[in-house]
Structures are given as C-alpha cells and as structure tokens.
C-alpha positions in Angstrom: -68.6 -218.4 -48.6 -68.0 -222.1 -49.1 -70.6 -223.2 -46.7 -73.0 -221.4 -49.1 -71.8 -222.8 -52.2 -72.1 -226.2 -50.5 -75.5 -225.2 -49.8 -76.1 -224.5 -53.3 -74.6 -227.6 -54.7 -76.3 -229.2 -52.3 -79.8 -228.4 -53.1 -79.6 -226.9 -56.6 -80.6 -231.2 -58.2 -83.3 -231.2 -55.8 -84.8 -228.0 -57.3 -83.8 -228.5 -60.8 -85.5 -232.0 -60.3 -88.9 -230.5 -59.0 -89.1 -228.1 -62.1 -88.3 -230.5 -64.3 -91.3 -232.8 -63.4 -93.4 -229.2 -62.7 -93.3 -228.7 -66.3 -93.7 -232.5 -67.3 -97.7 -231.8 -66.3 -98.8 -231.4 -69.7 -102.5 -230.4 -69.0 -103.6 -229.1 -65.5 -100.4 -227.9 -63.7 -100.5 -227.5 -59.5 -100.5 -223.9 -57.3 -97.0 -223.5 -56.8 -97.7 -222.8 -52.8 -99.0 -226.2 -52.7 -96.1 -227.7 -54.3 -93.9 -225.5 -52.5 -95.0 -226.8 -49.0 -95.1 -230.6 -49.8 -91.5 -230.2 -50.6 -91.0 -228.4 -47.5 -92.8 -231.0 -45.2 -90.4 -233.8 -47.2 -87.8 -231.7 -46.0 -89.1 -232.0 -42.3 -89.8 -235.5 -42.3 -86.4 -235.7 -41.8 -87.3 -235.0 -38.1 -89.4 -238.1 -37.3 -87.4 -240.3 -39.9 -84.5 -239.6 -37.1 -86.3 -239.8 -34.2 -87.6 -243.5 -35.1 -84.2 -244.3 -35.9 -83.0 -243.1 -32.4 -85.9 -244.0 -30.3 -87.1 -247.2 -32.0 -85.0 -249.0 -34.7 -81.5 -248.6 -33.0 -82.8 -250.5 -30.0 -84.8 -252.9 -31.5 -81.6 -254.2 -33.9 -79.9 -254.2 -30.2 -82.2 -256.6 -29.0 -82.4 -258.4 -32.1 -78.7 -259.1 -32.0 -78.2 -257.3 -35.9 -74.7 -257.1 -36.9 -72.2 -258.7 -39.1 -73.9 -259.8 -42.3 -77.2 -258.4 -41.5 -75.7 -254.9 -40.5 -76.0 -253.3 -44.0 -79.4 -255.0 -45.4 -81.3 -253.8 -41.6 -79.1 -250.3 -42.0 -80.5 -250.4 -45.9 -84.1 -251.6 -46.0 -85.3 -250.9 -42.4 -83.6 -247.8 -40.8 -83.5 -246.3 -44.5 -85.5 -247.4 -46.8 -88.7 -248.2 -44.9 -88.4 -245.0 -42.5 -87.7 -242.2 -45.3 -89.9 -243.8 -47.8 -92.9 -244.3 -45.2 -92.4 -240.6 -43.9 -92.9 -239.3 -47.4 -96.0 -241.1 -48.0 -97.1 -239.3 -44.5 -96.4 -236.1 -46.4 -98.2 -236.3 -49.4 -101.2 -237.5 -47.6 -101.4 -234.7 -45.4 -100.4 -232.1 -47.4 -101.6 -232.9 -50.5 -103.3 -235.9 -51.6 -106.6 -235.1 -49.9 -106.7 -231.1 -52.1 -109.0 -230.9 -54.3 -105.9 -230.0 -56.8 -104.9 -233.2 -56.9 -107.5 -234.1 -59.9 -104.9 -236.1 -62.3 -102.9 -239.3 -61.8 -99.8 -237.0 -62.8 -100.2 -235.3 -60.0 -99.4 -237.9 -57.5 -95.9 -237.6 -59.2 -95.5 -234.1 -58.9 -96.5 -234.5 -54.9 -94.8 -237.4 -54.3 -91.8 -236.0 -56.0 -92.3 -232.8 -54.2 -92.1 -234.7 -50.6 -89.1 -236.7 -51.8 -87.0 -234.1 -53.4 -87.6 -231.8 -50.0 -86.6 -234.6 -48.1 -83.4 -235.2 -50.4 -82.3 -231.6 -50.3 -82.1 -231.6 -46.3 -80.5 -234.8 -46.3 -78.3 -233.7 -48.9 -77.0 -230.5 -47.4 -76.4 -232.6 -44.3 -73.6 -234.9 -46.4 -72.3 -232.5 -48.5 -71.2 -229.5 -45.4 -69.7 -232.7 -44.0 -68.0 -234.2 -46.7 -67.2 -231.6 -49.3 -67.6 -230.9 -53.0 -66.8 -234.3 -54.5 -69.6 -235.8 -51.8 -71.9 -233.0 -53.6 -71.3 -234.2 -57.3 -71.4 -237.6 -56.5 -74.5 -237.3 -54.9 -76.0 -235.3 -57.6 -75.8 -238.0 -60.2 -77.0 -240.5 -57.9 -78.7 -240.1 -54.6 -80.7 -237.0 -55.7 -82.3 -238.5 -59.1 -82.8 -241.8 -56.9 -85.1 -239.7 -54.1 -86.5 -237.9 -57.3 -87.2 -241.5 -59.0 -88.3 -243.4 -55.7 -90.7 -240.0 -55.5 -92.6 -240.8 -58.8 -93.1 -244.3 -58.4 -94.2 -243.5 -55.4 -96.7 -240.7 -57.2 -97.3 -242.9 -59.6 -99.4 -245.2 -57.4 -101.3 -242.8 -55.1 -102.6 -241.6 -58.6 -103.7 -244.9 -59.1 -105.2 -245.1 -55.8 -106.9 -241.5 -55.5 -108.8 -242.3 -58.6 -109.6 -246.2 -58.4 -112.7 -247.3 -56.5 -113.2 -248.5 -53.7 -111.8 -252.5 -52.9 -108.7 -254.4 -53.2 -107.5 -252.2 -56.5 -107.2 -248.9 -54.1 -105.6 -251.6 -51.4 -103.1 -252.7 -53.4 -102.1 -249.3 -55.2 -101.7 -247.9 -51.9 -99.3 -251.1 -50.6 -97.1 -251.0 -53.8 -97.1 -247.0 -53.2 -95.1 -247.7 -50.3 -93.2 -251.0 -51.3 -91.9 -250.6 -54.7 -90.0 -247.0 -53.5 -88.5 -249.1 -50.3 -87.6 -252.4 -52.5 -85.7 -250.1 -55.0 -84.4 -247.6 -52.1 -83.3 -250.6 -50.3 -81.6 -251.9 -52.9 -79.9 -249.4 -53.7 -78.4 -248.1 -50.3 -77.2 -252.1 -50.0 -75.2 -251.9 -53.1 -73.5 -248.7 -51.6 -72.9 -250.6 -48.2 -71.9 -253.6 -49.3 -68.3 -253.4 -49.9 -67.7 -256.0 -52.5 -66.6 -254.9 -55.8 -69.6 -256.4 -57.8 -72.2 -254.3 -55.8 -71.2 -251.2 -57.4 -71.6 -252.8 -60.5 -75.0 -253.7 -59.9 -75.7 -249.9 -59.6 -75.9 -249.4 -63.7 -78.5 -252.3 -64.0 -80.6 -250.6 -61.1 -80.5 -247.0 -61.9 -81.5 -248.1 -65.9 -83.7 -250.2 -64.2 -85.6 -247.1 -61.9 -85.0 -244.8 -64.5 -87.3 -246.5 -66.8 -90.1 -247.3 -64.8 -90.4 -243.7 -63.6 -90.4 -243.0 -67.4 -93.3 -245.3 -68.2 -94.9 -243.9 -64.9 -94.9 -240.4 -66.4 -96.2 -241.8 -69.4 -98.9 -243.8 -68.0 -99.9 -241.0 -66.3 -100.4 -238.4 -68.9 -102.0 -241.2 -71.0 -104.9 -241.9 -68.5 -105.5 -237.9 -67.7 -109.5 -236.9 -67.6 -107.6 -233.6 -69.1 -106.1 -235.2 -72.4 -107.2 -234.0 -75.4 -109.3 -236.8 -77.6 -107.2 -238.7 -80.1 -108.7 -238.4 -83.4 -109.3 -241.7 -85.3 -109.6 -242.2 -88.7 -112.9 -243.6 -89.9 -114.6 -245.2 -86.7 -112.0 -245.7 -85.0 -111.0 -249.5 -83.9 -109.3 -252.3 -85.7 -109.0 -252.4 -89.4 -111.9 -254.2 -91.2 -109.6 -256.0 -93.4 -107.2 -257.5 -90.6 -108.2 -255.9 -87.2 -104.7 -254.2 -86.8 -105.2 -250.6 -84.8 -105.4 -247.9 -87.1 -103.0 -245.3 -86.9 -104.6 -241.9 -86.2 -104.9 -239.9 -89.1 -103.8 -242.8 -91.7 -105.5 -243.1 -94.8 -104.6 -247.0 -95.2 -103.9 -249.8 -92.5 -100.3 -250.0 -91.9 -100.5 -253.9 -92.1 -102.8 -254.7 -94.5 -103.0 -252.2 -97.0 -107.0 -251.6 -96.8 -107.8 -247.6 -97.9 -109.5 -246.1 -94.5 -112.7 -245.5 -97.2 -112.3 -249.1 -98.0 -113.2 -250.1 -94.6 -116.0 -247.8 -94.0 -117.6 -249.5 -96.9 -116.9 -252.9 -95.7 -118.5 -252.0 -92.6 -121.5 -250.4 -94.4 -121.7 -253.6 -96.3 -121.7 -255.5 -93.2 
C-alpha cells in the first residue's frame, strides 16, 4: 500500500501539470491519444538517456580525468542536462511534431511538455520509492514544474520552427529548442549539487526566472495562433491621428491624447 501511494505522489504533478497546459490551448486543443503517447515515449526515453550515460558519458569523463570541481557541472550540464533534454526533443519529433495536429505554435508546448512531464514522472517514481515521502513533496515543488517548464520552452521553439520558413530563422529556433532547456536544466541541477550555502539561494532567482519565460512562452504562443479570433479596432485601426499612440480596442478616445475615435476618422478623411 505505500509503494502505491508513493507511486501516486510520485506521478500525480506530472499529470496535474499536463492537464493544466491541455486546457491552456485556448483555440484548437490536441487528440488526447496523441498527447497520451508523447508523454509515454518521454517516459521511455528514460531508457537511452541511461544507456548513454553508462555506455558513453561515464567513460568518456574517465578518460577525461573529470572529478573534483568539474564533477558536479559534467554530472549537471552533460550527463543530465544535455542527455534528458536531447532525448525529449527525440520524442516530440517522432511522435509528434511531424502530425498534421500539430497546426499552432501552442502546440509545440503541449508536446514538448507532454515528452517532458512523461519523462519526469518515471524519473520521479524512481527517487521517490527510494527515498520516501518527503523526497516526493520536495520534488513536487521543484523538479516536476522544472521538467514541466524546461518542456515549454522547449515547445515554445519547435512552434517557432514548424511554422518559420525555411533558412537560418528555422536553424536557430531549432538550436535554442535544445539549448535554452539544457542551460536552465543545467543550471539548476548545479545549484542542487553544489554544496555551498549560496547555491540554494540562487534557486528563487532561477525558478522566478523559468517560470516567467514559460509564461511569456504561453503567451506568445496564443498571441501568434492562425486560430485566434480577430481583435476588433476602433476606427481603422493603427495609431492615433492626433499622436500615433495604439488605440485601445473598443475605445472611443486615445488614451494619450484625448482625440474622439470620430475625430480621427475625420482627420484622416481630411487628409
């Protein structure tokens, strides 16, 4: 019985995290199936994420001679980081960035959070059965939302990338889909290596920090949807005639300036 609540408590964030973003697609959500089996492939990229670490990175930072000071940033940025983060980008692009459901920049997050969230369950159950209930809560505040965070910046720039041209802009959104999500990752496994006082510290600042731009992510996102409604704009839309400021939508008079909506429409008949 308390290897099942421990399962629970292990993968209950991960799922509450999924359904959360799920329902944050405000126009065109995805087929659950589909959703479904990116989080499930996350989850099994735990298999080659170990594997590299075993076959490959343990001894390559043998022959490189990695210990002491350069233990925790290799242990953070390379066998973590790098590895997890690379093998969720494998998932998404095989499972679902190449559907024809993915038609929206949101849902890059959705996928990408998917594959994270999958992988962060499995990896959570793993700590949790071994250390206990207080491991479980702990991680739930922290290493869960940062897999779910990590996800939708990760989303955030294969959205960019499925729906940008051809040339360096696709190039670029594909690198930073990768790099931003192991620079923050990274980061934030070092802080919980390190042991010096001020690294835990550092983890307010951080998690603010990732918390934020997977906020404007989201935004950004919804904003630039071929499925978002039109914004209505008072008169023709545009600047102000009288001082150029952006007219709210639906304002009868320029916030800055004062000018009646009707006002400007003259002035620009006049002109």
């Amino acid at each position: 019985m308390l290897y099942l609540q421990l399962v629970v408590l292990a993968v209950a964030p991960a799922i509450f995290l999924l359904v959360y973003l799920y329902y944050r697609d405000r126009y065109e959500r995805e087929p659950h199936g589909l959703v479904v089996r990116t989080f499930f492939f996350g989850a099994l990229m735990a298999v080659p994420v170990v594997a590299v670490n075993l076959a490959v990175l343990q001894p390559l930072a043998e022959l490189l001679g990695i210990a002491g000071s350069w233990k925790a940033p290799w242990e953070a940025f390379i066998s973590a980081a790098l590895v997890e983060e690379f093998f969720k980008l494998v998932a998404v692009y095989l499972v679902a960035y190449r559907n024809p459901n993915f038609n929206e920049p949101y849902d890059g997050i959705v996928y990408a959070a998917a594959a994270s969230l999958g992988f962060a369950a499995l990896e959570n159950v793993l700590y949790v059965i071994e250390g206990g209930m207080s491991t479980g809560f702990v991680r739930a505040i922290l290493s869960v939302p940062g897999h779910a965070i990590w996800g939708i910046m990760m989303g955030y720039y294969l959205g960019k990338a499925k729906f940008t041209g051809p040339g360096w802009g696709k190039v670029v959104s594909w690198l930073a889909a990768l790099a931003l999500p192991v620079l923050l990752h990274g980061l934030f496994d070092l802080f919980n290596l390190v042991h010096y006082e001020i690294a835990f510290y550092l983890l307010f600042p951080l998690f603010a920090y990732m918390w934020y731009r997977a906020v404007e992510g989201i935004r950004d996102s919804h904003r630039v949807s071929p499925f978002a409604p039109p914004v209505a704009r008072p008169g023709f839309g545009g600047p102000c005639g009288g001082c150029g400021a952006t007219l709210v939508s639906g304002a009868n008079f320029c916030h800055h300036c004062g000018l009646p909506v009707q006002g400007r429409r003259a002035a620009d008949t006049a002109q």
